[in-house]
KOLBA-648967 format. One record per residue (C-alpha): x, y, z; residue number from 1. Coordinates in steps of 0.5 Angstrom, whole numbers, plus 500, padded with zeros to 3 digits. Each point is the difference from the previous one (the first is absolute). Example, Ala and Ser with C-alpha at 12.3 -4.5 7.8 and 13.67 -1.06 7.14 Angstrom:
2
[vofi [525; 491; 516]; 1],
[vofi [502; 507; 498]; 2],
//
This chain:
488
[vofi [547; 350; 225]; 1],
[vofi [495; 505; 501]; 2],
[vofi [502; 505; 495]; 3],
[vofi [500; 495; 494]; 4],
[vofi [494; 496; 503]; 5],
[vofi [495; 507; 500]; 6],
[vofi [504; 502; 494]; 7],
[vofi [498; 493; 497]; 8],
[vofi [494; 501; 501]; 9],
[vofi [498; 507; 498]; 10],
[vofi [503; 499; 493]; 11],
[vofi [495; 494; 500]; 12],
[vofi [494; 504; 502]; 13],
[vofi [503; 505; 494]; 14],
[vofi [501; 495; 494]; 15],
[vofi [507; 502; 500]; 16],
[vofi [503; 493; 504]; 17],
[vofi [501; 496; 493]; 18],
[vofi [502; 507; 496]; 19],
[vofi [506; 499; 496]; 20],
[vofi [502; 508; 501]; 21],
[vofi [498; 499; 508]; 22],
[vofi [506; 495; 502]; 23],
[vofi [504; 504; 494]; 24],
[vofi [499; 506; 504]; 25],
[vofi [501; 497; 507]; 26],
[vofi [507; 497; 498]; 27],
[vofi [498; 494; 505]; 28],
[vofi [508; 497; 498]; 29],
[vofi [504; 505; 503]; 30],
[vofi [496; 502; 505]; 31],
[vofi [500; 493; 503]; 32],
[vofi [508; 501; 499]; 33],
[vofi [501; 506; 505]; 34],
[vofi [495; 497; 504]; 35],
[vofi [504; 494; 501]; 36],
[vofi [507; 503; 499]; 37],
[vofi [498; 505; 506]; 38],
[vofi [496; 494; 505]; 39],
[vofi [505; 494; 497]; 40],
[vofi [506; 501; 504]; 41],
[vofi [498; 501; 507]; 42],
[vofi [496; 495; 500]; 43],
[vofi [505; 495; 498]; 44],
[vofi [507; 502; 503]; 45],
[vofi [494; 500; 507]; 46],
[vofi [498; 492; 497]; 47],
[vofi [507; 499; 500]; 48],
[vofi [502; 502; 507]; 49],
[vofi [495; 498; 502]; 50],
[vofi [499; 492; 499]; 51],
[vofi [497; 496; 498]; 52],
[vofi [499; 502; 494]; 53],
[vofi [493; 496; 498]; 54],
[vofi [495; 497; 504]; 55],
[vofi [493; 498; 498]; 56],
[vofi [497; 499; 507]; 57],
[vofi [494; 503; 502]; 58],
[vofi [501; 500; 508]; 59],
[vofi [505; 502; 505]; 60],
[vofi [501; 500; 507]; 61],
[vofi [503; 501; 505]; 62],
[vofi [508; 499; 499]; 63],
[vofi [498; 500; 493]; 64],
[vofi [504; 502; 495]; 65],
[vofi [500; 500; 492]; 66],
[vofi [503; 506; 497]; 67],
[vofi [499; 507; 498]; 68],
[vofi [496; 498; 493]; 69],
[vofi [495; 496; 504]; 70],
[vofi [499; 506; 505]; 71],
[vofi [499; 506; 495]; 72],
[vofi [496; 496; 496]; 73],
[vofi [496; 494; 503]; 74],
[vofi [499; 501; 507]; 75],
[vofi [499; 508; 499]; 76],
[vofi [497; 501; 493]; 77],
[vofi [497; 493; 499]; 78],
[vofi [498; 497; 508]; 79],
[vofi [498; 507; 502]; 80],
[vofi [495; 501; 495]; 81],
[vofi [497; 492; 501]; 82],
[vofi [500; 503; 508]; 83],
[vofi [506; 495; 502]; 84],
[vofi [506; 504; 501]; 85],
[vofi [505; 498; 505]; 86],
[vofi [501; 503; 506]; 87],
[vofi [492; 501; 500]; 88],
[vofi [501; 507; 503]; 89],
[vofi [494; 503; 497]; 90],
[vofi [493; 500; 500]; 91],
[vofi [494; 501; 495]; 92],
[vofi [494; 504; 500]; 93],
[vofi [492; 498; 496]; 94],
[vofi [500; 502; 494]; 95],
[vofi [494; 505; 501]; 96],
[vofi [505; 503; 505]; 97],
[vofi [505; 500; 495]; 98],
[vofi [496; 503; 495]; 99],
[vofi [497; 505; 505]; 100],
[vofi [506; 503; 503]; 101],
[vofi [501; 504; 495]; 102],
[vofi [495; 506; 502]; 103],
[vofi [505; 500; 505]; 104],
[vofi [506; 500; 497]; 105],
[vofi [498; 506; 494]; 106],
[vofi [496; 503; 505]; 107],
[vofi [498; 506; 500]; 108],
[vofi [500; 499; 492]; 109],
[vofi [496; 495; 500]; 110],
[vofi [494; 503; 502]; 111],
[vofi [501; 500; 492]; 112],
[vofi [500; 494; 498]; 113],
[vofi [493; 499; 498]; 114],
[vofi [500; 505; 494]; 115],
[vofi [506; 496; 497]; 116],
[vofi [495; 496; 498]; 117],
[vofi [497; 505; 496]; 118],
[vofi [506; 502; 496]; 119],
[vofi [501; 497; 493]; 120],
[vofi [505; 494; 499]; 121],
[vofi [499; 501; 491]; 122],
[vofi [506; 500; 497]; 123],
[vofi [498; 506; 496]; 124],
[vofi [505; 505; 502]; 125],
[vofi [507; 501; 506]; 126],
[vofi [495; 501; 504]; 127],
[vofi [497; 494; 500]; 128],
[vofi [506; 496; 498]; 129],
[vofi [503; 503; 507]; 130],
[vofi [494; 498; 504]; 131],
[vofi [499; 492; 496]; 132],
[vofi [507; 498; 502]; 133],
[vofi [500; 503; 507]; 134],
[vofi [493; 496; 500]; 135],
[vofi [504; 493; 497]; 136],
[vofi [506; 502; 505]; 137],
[vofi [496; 500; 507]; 138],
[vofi [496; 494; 499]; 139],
[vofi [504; 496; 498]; 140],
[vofi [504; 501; 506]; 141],
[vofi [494; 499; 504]; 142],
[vofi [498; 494; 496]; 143],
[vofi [507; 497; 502]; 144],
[vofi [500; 502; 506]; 145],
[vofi [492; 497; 502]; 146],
[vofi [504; 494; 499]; 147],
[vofi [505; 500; 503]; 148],
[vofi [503; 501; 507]; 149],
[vofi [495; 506; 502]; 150],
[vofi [504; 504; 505]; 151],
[vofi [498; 508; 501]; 152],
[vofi [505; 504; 496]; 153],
[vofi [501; 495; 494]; 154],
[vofi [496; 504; 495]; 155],
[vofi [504; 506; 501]; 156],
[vofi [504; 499; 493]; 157],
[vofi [492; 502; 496]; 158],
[vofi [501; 507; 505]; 159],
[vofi [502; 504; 494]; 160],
[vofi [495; 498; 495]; 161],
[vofi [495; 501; 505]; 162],
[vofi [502; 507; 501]; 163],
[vofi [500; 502; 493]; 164],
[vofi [493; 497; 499]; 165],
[vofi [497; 505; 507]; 166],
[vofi [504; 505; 497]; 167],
[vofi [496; 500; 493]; 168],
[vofi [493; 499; 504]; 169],
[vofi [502; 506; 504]; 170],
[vofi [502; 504; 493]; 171],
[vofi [494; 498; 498]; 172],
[vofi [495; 502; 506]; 173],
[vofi [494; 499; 500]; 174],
[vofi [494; 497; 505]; 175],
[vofi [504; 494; 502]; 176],
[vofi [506; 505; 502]; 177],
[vofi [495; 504; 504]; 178],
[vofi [497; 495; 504]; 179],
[vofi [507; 497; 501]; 180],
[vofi [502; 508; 504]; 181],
[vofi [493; 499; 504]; 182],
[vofi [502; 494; 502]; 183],
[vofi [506; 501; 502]; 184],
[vofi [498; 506; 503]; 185],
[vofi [496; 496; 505]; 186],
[vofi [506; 495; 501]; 187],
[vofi [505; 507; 502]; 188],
[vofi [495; 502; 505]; 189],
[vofi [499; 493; 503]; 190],
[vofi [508; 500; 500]; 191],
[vofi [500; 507; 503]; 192],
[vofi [494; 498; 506]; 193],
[vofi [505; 494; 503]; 194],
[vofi [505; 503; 500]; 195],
[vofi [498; 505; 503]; 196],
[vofi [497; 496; 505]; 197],
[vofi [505; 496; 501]; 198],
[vofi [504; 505; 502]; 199],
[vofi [495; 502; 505]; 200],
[vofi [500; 494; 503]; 201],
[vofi [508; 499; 501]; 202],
[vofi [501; 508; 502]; 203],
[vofi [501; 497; 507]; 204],
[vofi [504; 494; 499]; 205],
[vofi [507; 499; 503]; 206],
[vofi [505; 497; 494]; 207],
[vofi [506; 498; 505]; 208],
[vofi [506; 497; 496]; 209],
[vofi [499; 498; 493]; 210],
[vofi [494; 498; 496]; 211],
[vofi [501; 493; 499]; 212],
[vofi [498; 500; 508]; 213],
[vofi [492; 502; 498]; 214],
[vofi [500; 494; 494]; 215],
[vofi [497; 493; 500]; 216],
[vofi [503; 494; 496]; 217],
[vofi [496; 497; 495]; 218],
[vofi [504; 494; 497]; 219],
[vofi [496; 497; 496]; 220],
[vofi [499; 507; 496]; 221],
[vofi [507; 500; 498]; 222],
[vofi [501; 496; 494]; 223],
[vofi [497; 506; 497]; 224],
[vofi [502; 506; 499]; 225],
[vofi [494; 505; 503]; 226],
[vofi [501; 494; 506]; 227],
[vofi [503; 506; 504]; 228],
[vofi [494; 504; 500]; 229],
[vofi [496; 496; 505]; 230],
[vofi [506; 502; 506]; 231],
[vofi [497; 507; 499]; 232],
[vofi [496; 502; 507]; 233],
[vofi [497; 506; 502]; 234],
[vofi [507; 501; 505]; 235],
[vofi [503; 498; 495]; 236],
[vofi [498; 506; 496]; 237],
[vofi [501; 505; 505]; 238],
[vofi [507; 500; 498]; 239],
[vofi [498; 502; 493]; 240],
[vofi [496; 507; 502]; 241],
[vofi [503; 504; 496]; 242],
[vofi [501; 495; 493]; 243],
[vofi [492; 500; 503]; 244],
[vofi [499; 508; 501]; 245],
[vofi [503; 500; 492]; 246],
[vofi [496; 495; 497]; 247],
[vofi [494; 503; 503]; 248],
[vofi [502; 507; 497]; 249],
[vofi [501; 496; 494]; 250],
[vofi [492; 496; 500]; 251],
[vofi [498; 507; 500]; 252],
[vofi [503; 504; 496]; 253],
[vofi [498; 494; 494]; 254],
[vofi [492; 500; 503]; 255],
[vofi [500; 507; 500]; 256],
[vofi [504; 502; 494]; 257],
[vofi [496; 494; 496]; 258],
[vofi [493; 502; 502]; 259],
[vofi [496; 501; 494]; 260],
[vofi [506; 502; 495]; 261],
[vofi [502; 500; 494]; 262],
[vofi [505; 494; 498]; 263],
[vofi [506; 504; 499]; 264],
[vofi [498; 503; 508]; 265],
[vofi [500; 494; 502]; 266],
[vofi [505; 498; 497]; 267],
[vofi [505; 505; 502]; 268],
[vofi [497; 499; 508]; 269],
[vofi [500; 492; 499]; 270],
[vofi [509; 501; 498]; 271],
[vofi [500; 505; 507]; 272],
[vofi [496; 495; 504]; 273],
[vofi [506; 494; 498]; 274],
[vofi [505; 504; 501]; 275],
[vofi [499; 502; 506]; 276],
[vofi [498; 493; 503]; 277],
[vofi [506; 497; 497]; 278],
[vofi [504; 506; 504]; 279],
[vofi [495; 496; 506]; 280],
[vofi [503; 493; 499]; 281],
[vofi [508; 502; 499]; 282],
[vofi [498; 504; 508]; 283],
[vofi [496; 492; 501]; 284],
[vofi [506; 497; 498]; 285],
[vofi [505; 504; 504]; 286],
[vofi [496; 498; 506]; 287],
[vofi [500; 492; 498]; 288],
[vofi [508; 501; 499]; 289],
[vofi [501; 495; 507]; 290],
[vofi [495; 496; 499]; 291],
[vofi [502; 499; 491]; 292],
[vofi [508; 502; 501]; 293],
[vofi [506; 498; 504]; 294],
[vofi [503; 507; 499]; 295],
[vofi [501; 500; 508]; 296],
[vofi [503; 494; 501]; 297],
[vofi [506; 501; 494]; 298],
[vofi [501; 507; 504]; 299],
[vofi [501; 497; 506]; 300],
[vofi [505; 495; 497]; 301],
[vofi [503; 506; 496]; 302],
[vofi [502; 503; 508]; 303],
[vofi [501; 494; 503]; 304],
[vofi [508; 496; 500]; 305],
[vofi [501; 496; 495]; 306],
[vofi [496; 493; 499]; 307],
[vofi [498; 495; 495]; 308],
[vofi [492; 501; 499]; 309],
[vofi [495; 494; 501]; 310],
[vofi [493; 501; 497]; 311],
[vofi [495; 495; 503]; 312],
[vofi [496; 496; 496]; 313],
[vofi [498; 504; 494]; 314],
[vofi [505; 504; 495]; 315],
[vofi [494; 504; 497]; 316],
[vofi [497; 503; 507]; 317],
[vofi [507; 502; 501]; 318],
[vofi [503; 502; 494]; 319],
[vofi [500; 508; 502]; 320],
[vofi [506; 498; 506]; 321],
[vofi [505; 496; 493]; 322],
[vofi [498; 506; 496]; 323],
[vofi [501; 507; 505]; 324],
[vofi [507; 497; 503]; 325],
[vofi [502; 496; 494]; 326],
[vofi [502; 494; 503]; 327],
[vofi [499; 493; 498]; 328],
[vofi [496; 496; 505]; 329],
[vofi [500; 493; 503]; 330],
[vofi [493; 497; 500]; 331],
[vofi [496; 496; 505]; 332],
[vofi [495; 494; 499]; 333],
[vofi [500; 505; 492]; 334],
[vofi [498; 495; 496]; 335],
[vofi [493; 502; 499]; 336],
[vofi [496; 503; 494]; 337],
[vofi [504; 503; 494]; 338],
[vofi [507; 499; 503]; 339],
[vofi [498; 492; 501]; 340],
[vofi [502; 497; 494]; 341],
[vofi [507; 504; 498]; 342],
[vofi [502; 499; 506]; 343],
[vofi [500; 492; 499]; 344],
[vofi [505; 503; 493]; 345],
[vofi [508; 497; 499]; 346],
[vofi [504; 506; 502]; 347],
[vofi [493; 503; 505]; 348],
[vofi [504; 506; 504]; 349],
[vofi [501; 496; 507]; 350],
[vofi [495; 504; 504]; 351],
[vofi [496; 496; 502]; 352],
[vofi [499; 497; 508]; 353],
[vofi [495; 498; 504]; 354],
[vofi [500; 499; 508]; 355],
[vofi [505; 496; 502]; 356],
[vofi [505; 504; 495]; 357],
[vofi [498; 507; 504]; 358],
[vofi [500; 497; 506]; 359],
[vofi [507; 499; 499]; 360],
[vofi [502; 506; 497]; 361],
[vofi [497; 505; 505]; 362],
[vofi [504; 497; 506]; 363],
[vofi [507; 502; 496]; 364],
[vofi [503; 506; 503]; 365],
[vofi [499; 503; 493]; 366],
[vofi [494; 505; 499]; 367],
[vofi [494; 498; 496]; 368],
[vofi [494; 505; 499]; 369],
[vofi [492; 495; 500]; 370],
[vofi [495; 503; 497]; 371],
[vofi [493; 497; 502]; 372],
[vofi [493; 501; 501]; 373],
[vofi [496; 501; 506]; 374],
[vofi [497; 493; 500]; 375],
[vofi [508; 497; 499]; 376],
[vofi [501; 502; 507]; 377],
[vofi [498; 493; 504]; 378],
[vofi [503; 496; 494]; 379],
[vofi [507; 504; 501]; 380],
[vofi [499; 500; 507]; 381],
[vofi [500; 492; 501]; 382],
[vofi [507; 500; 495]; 383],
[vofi [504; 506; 503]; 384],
[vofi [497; 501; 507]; 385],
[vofi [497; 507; 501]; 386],
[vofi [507; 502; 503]; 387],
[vofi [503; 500; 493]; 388],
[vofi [495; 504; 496]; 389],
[vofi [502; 507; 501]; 390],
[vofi [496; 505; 497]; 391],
[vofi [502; 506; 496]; 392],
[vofi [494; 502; 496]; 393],
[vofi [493; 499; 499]; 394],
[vofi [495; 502; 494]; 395],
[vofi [493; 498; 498]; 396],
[vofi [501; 494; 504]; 397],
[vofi [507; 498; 497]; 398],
[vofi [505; 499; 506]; 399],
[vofi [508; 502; 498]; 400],
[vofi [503; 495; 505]; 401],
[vofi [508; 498; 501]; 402],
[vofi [504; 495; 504]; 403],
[vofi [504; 504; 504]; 404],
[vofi [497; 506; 504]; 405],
[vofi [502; 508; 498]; 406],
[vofi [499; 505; 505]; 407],
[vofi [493; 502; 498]; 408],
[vofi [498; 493; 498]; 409],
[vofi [494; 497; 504]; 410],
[vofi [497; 493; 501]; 411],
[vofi [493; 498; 498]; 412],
[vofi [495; 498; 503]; 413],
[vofi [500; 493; 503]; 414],
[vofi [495; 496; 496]; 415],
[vofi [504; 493; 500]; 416],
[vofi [495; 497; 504]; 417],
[vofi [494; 502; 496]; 418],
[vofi [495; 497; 496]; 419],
[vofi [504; 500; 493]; 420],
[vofi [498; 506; 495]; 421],
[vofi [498; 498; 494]; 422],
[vofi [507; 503; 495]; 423],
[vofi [497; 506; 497]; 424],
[vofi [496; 498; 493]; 425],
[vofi [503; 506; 496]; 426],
[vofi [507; 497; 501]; 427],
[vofi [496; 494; 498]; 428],
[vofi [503; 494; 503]; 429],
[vofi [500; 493; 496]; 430],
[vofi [500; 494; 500]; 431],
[vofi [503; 496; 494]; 432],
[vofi [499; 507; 497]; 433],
[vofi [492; 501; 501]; 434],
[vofi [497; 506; 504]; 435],
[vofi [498; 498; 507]; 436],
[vofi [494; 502; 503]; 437],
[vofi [498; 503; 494]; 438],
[vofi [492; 500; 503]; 439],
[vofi [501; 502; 507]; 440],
[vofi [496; 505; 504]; 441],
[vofi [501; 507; 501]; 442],
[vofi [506; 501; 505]; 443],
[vofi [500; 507; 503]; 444],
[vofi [507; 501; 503]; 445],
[vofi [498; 503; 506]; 446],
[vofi [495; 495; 502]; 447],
[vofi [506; 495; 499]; 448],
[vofi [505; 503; 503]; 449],
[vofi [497; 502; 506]; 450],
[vofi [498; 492; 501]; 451],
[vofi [508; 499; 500]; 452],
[vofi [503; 500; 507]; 453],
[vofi [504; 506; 501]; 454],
[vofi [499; 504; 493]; 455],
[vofi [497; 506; 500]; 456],
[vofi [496; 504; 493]; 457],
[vofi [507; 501; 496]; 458],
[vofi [497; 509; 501]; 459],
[vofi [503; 499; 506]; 460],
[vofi [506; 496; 500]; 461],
[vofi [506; 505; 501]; 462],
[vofi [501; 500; 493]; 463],
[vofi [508; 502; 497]; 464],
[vofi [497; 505; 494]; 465],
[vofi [504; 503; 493]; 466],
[vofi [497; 506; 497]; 467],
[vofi [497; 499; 492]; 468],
[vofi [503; 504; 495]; 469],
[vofi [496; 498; 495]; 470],
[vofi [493; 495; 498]; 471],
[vofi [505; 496; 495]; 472],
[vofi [498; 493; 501]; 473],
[vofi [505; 494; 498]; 474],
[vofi [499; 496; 494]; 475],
[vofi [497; 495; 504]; 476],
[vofi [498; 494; 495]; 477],
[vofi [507; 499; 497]; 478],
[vofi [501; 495; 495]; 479],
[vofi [504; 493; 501]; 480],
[vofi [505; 502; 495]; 481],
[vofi [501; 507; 503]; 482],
[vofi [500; 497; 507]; 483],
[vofi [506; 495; 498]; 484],
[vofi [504; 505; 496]; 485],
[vofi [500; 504; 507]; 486],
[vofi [501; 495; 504]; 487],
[vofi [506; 497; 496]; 488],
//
């Protein structure tokens, strides 16, 4: 639809929409041919497998179900964009912030923007031509997406043309062009400062176990898809010294190297300033690797006897464990979130459990391995009973338990008769589908744990650890359709 709209709309702005030799030359009859011929098939022979074939029903709930059609085009094209998609596993941002995000999202180039505005948009020649189209491009996509549901990244699809449009205004120099360098160059230094402080402030600080141990919680934030941010704390960050130590080198090499120079100076500084910083994220990511990936765990497994895999709750904050041991999943209390409405299909994989299903498999003498997390282990205690929660492994707050003890297996800490833990709101637990305490406070894992009988900060649990080879994270947001060909 973006294409053909913005393509719609500059042959409008150019005199060349109701031209004879426009659509002669277009050959709209056999594009739209091949377009139908490549998209048609699949989604027919996924309609056909999928039933009911039509419905024209604007809702859905838990336990409905009305077909692959009314999936892909209704509730994810037409109920997303009216914000009434179900599940409603998402949240939206003001518009003002939709809109000012993008200096982030095209920083550092954005510092550019203001001399777009001082670029031609006349069609007199190539150049103009190129420069309207990418013009017609982005606001029509800015425009839909002002109306529609807001999330932070939905404006990505105008990227492209935005960046041809501050490739022009770099080409073409100027005063705007200068004012953009001193204006970054005075952002670099501030970067360069706080990371410097920063890395000042946390030289002595311990970093025991993992770097989920120093976050704080914010389920309210994470519905969007910056919410992680706000887990960020100052312990938190001595983890990252050296992604920190990086960024800093990377800040002064861009404050330094565009101070008072010339546009292609600044240019080549502002390339060797990001490459360096997105060096900084990868080594980040690395670090972030127990808290966003189960990598451990699967290794775990991979070492361990032979056992079928449970994985509770949430599919997605478990997906790395069905991805590196290639095994498929049994999934406890899963019907939440995307995976909620497929699971209700004719002929779903039987994957789906809940609590007095495990309870009765996890008393067989066969083997079963849980994934969970931290705040799962007052419910499975009260299930199971804590002498039936053999840990094998630990990660980022992510226990590895089995129904049967092995020789380097442990118990977990007796939390039965606490106060009951929230479950952890990046697992997203639902009810009827909806997130859960989606405007709770902060909650910092250590202050939390240290409340609870018997449980220690996760740092200083003895811990079974496996080594990462690499900062490979799994696809964590699999799609329904991928999940129930895997699973089947």
């Amino acid at each position: 639809m973006f294409p053909v709209a913005a393509g719609a709309i500059y042959l409008f702005l150019t005199n060349q929409l109701f031209k004879k030799i426009t659509w002669k030359r277009l050959r709209p009859f056999s594009g739209l041919l091949i377009i139908l011929l490549i998209a048609v098939p699949w989604h027919v022979l996924a309609t056909l497998r999928n039933p009911p074939y039509f419905s024209l029903s604007m809702h859905s709930g838990r336990g409905e179900y009305h077909g692959f059609l009314w999936f892909f085009f209704i509730n994810e094209q037409l109920l997303r964009f009216l914000n009434l998609r179900y599940p409603r596993d998402y949240n939206t941002v003001p518009r003002i912030w939709f809109w000012l995000f993008h200096l982030a999202w095209l920083f550092p180039w954005s510092v550019y923007l203001p001399a777009v505005a001082k670029l031609s948009f006349r069609p007199l020649d190539r150049a103009g031509r190129t420069r309207l189209l990418a013009l017609c491009w982005i606001g029509f996509v800015l425009i839909f997406f002002t109306f529609s549901t807001t999330q932070e990244y939905y404006s990505m699809p105008c990227y492209p043309a935005l960046a041809l449009l501050l490739g022009s205004a770099m080409a073409m120099e100027g005063v705007w062009i200068r004012r953009g360098t001193a204006v970054l160059t005075a952002i670099a230094a501030c970067a360069a400062a706080a990371a410097v402080t920063i890395l000042i402030l946390v030289r002595n600080v311990p970093t025991p176990g993992d770097i989920f141990s120093a976050l704080i919680l914010h389920p309210s934030a994470y519905t969007l898809s910056l919410g992680h941010m706000e887990d960020l704390t100052l312990k938190s960050l001595a983890y990252l010294r050296l992604p920190l130590l990086l960024a800093a080198i990377a800040f002064v090499i861009g404050a330094v190297g565009t101070f008072r120079a010339g546009a292609k100076r600044a240019f080549v500084c502002i390339t060797l300033m990001m490459l360096l910083f997105f060096q900084a994220a990868r080594l980040a990511l690395v670090d972030f690797d127990p808290d966003l990936s189960s990598r451990p765990l699967a290794e775990a497994i991979l070492h361990s006897p032979e056992g079928k895999i449970i994985v509770d709750r949430h599919y997605y904050a478990f997906s790395s464990i069905i991805f590196y041991t290639n095994r498929t999943a049994l999934l406890l209390n899963g019907r939440v979130l995307n995976l909620s409405y497929g699971s209700y299909a004719p002929g779903a994989p039987d994957v789906f459990i809940d609590d007095p299903h495990f309870k009765e498999l996890w008393s067989t003498p066969e083997r079963y391995y849980l994934v969970a997390n931290f705040n799962a282990l007052p419910r499975l205690q009260r299930l199971v009973g804590r002498e039936n929660l053999n840990i094998v492994a630990e990660c980022g707050g992510k226990f590895l338990f089995t129904n049967s003890p092995l020789p380097n297996s442990t118990l977990p800490p007796d939390v039965a008769d606490a106060q009951r833990v929230p479950a952890d709101p990046r697992q997203m637990s639902s009810l009827g589908g909806f997130p859960l305490s989606l405007q709770g406070p902060a909650v910092d894992f250590n202050t939390l744990a240290s409340q609870v009988p018997g449980v220690r900060n996760t740092a200083s649990v003895p811990q079974t650890r496996y080594i990462l080879s690499s900062a490979l994270l799994a696809p964590d947001q699999a799609s329904l359709m991928a999940f129930r060909l895997t699973a089947s």
